[in-house]
C-alpha distance (Angstrom), angle and dihedral (degrees) to the residues before:
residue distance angle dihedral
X1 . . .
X2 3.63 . .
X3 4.38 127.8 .
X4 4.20 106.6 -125.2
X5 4.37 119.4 175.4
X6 3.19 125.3 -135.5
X7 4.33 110.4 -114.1
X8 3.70 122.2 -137.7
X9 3.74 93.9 -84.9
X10 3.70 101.0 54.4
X11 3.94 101.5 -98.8
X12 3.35 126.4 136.5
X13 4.07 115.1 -161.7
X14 3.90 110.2 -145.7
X15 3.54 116.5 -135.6
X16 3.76 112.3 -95.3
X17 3.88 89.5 -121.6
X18 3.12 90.2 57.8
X19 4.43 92.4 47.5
X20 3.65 75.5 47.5
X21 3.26 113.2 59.8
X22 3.92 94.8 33.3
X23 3.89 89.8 52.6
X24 3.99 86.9 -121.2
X25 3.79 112.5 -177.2
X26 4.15 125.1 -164.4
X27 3.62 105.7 -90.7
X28 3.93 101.6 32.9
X29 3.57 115.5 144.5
X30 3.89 122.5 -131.1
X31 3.94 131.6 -170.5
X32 3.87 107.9 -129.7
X33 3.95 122.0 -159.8
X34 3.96 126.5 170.0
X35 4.10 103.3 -127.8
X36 3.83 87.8 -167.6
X37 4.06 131.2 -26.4
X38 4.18 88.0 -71.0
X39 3.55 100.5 42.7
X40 3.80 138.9 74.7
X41 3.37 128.7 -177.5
X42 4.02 125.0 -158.4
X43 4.36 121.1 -170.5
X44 3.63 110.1 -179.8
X45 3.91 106.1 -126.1
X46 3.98 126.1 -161.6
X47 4.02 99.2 -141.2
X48 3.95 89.1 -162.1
X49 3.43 101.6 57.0
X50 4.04 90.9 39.4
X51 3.61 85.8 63.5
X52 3.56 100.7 42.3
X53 3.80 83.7 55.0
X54 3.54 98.8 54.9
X55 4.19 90.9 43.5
X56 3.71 86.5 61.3
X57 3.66 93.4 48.6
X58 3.55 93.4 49.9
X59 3.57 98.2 49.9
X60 3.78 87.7 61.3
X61 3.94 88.7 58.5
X62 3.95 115.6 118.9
X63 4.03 96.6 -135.4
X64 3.51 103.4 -179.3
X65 4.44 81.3 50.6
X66 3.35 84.3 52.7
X67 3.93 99.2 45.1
X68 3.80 86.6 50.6
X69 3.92 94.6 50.4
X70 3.76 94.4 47.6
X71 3.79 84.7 44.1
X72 4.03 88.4 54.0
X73 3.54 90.3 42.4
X74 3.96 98.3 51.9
X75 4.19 88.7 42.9
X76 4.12 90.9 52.1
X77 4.28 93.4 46.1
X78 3.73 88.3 42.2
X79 3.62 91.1 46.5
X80 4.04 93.1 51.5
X81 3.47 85.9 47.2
X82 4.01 106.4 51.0
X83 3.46 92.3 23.1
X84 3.68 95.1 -119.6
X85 3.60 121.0 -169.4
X86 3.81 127.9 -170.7
């Protein structure tokens, strides 16, 4: 475990152990979340394969099911809301 500060533009410098052990490289990108007001959490994320991910999942989407769902959708909160009868 090892104490690092903050500098005046926000940046934290991880310890190279740490870079080390991980096999971090310059330009990595990392998720951050707050847990609570003392803690920070980092989770290295690979962008590119994210993406390719969610491309594949989309292509698998039904978009005329879709169309017709948020179709439905829209005609039952419109109906609720002008009273529309048929």
């Amino acid at each position: 475990m090892s104490v690092v500060k903050i500098d005046e533009k926000g940046r934290i410098l991880l310890p190279k152990e740490i870079r080390d052990r991980m096999k971090i490289k310059p330009g990595e990108e990392f998720l951050v979340a707050d847990i609570d007001e003392n803690a920070v959490v980092l989770k290295r994320i690979n962008v590119r394969k994210m993406l390719e991910e969610l491309i594949e999942k989309a292509k698998s989407v039904d978009l005329e099911k879709l169309e017709r769902e948020i179709e439905g959708e829209g005609n039952r909160i419109a109906g609720k809301k002008y009273k529309v009868s048929y």
